[in-house]
N, C-alpha and C positions, 0 to 999 in steps of 0.2 A: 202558248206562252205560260211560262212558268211563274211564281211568285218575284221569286229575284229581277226578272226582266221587265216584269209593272213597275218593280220598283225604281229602276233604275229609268225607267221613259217616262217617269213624273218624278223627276226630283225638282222641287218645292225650290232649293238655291238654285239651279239649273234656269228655272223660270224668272225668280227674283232678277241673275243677272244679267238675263236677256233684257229684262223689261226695264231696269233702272235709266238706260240710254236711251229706250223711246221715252218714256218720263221727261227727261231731263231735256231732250231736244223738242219736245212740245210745248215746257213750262219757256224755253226761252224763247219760240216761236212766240207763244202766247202776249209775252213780256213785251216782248220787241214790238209785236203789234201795236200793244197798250201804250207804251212809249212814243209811237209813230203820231197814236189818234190822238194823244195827248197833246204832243208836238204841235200837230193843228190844227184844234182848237183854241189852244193859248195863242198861237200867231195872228189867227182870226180873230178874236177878241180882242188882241193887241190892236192890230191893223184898225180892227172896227171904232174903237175909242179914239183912237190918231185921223182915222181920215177928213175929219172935219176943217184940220190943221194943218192939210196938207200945203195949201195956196198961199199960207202966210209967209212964204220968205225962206229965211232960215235954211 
């Protein structure tokens, strides 16, 4: 392998634009998780505060 053809099998953008959509579909994975745990935990906490009130009527 010559110079030019190293160069040309690591090009630096080449790898940037591969990598920017695994990025970006991990960071939203991630998110969504976070979102999810978030989600229930607040409902749990909700739920937990209210159950005492459950029997009264209403």
């Amino acid at each position: 392998m010559n110079e030019m053809d190293m160069r040309k099998a690591y090009d630096p953008r080449k790898l940037f634009k591969a990598s920017v959509p695994v990025f970006v579909a991990l960071f939203l994975f991630l998110a969504s998780a976070a979102y999810i745990i978030f989600r229930m935990v607040s409902n749990y906490t909700y739920n937990e505060r209210w159950k005492d009130y459950d029997d009264c009527g209403v």
